[in-house]
C-alpha positions, 0 to 999 in steps of 0.5 A: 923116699918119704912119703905126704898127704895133702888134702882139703883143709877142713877144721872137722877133718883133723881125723885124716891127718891123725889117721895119716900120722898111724899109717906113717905119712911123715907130713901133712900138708894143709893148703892155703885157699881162702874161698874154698876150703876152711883157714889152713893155720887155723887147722894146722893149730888143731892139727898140732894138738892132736898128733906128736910124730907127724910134720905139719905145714902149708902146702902151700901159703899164698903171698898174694893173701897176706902180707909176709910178716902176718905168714912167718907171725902164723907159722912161727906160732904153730911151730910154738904148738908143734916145735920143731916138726914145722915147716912152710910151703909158701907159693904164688896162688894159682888157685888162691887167686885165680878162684877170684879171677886175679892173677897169681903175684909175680915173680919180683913181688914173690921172690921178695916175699921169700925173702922177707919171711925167710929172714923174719923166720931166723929171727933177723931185722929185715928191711920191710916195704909196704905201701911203697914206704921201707922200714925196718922190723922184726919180731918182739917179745922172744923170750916171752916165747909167744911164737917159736923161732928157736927150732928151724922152720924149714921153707919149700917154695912151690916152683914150676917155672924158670923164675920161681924156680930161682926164688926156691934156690935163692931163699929156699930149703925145698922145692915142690913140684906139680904134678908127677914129673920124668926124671929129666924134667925133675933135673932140668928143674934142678939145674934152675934151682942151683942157678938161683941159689949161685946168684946169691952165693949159696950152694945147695947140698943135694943131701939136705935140700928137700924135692917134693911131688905132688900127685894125684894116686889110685892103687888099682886093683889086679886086672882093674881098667882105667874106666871103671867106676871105682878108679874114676871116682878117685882120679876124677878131681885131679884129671878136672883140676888139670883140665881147668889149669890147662884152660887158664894157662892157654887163655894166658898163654894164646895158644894150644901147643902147651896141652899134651897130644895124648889128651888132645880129644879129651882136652877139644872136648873139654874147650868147647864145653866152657866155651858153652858156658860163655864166662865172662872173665870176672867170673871164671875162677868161681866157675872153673875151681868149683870141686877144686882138688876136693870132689869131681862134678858129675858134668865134668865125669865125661872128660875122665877118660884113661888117657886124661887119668894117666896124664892128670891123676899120675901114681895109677897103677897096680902096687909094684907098678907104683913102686917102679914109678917112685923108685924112678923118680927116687933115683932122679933125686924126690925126695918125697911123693905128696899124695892129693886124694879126693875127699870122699875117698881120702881115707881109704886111699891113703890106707890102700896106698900105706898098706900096698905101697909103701908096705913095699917099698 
């Protein structure tokens, strides 16, 4: 199992990622959300200078914010800083879109995208339609060496879903999962893949293609409940960040049946707050992504309940606790386990997680 942080993408916080890279994370990941947090190339440029071992890339890109050659022009420049230690997560923008109310892209438009970077990333012409007009490009200059396409740069399509799940055996090197999968979950996912990478006469191997989770964390402390303070401060902005996601999907979706009955109070609670709020459409992403994955607002402290952090927040327990969760799901087939912490707490929860969890694996 190897092990990745995800954090808030700060241009002042290259520290963490530095900090990571001693306790021996093998990446960091960078996100991609251009109204809350600062430019993920701009970080991951930073970020580059200042560490030598630890893989660095988007966790993840969004199509739906720059076209697919200026994402493969981005990345292949941070590979010319960090050569060969690179690599793109690259999805659809269900943050990165819905904060400004838009519906992350569709599958078509996204599988085509993949696509198109995928080959650029190679360093083939690719057929290119923009505007409804198709042409030919690729990149010039190579041997200027303005950008770095000489070492791989391996792709991981964020894929949950039956579609995108495709586009990730279709064009991808990995797969990133949300949230801490059952291992049943993990293989039916898998069977979804392979039939994306049939369809276009690849065949996956099992030993190279790379499977990412990403999870919320919090290493309790011996005999420590869910409801103290300490644990709700550091799952509170991943038990929210499920809570908003699930009030967009069942907006979408025009029915409950997709929220877990374990979280059924929790969740009724949580409805009828926003439905307070009376939000109209166009505002609701600035709303519902305010603290997103970064830090938990005081008034949402109420829905962090015990059964809503073992739901939203995933790897809670005590340290061999833990270890049986990732050996689980190691034996199902993740490869890696990426960590999200709050920012307040970042730095202390990956040191404890370093120190108690994978000091033991």
């Amino acid at each position: 199992m190897q092990f990745g942080l995800c954090v808030a993408t700060h241009i002042d916080n290259i520290e963490l990622i530095e900090h990571a890279e001693r306790l021996g994370f093998d990446r960091a990941w960078v996100p991609d959300s251009q109204m809350i947090w600062s430019d993920c190339y701009a970080t991951l440029a930073r970020a580059a200078e200042r560490t030598s071992r630890i893989r660095l890339g988007t966790g993840v890109a969004i199509v739906g914010t720059r076209i697919a050659p200026v994402t493969a022009h981005s990345i292949a420049t941070i590979n010319r800083i960090a050569p060969g230690r690179t690599f793109l997560g690259i999805g659809s923008g269900h943050t990165a879109m819905r904060v400004m109310s838009f519906d992350p892209v569709k599958a078509p438009a996204f599988r085509e995208y993949v696509r198109v970077v995928r080959e650029l990333l190679t360093g083939e012409e690719v057929e290119y339609t923009l505007n409804g007009e198709t042409r030919l490009i690729r990149f010039l200059h190579r041997d200027l060496r303005f950008i770095d396409l000489d070492h791989p740069i391996p792709i991981y399509v964020a894929a949950n879903g039956p579609l995108a799940l495709r586009v990730a055996g279709a064009y991808g090197d990995g797969r990133v999962g949300g949230g801490l999968e059952s291992p049943q979950g993990f293989r039916r996912r898998m069977e979804r893949i392979e039939q994306g990478a049939a369809a276009v006469g690849r065949t996956l191997d099992p030993g190279t293609f790379h499977t990412t989770g990403l999870t919320g964390f919090c290493v309790l402390k011996p005999g420590e409940r869910l409801d103290s303070e300490r644990v709700v401060d550091r799952c509170g902005s991943m038990v929210a960040n499920m809570l908003h996601a699930l009030w967009e999907a069942v907006q979408l979706a025009g029915t409950e049946e997709l929220v877990p009955e374990a979280i059924r109070p929790t969740w009724e609670a949580y409805r009828d707050f926003i439905a307070a709020k009376d939000l109209p459409r166009e505002r609701a992403g600035q709303v519902l992504h305010l603290g997103h994955c970064t830090y938990l607002l005081e008034d949402e402290r109420q829905f962090v309940t015990p059964e809503a952090i073992r739901v939203g927040c995933g790897l809670v327990g005590e340290p061999d606790e833990i270890v049986e969760m990732l050996r689980e799901r190691e034996r199902a087939g993740l490869k890696e386990t990426l960590l999200l912490p709050p920012m307040e707490f970042a730095e202390e929860m990956l040191t404890d997680f370093a120190e108690q969890v994978m000091g033991r694996y």
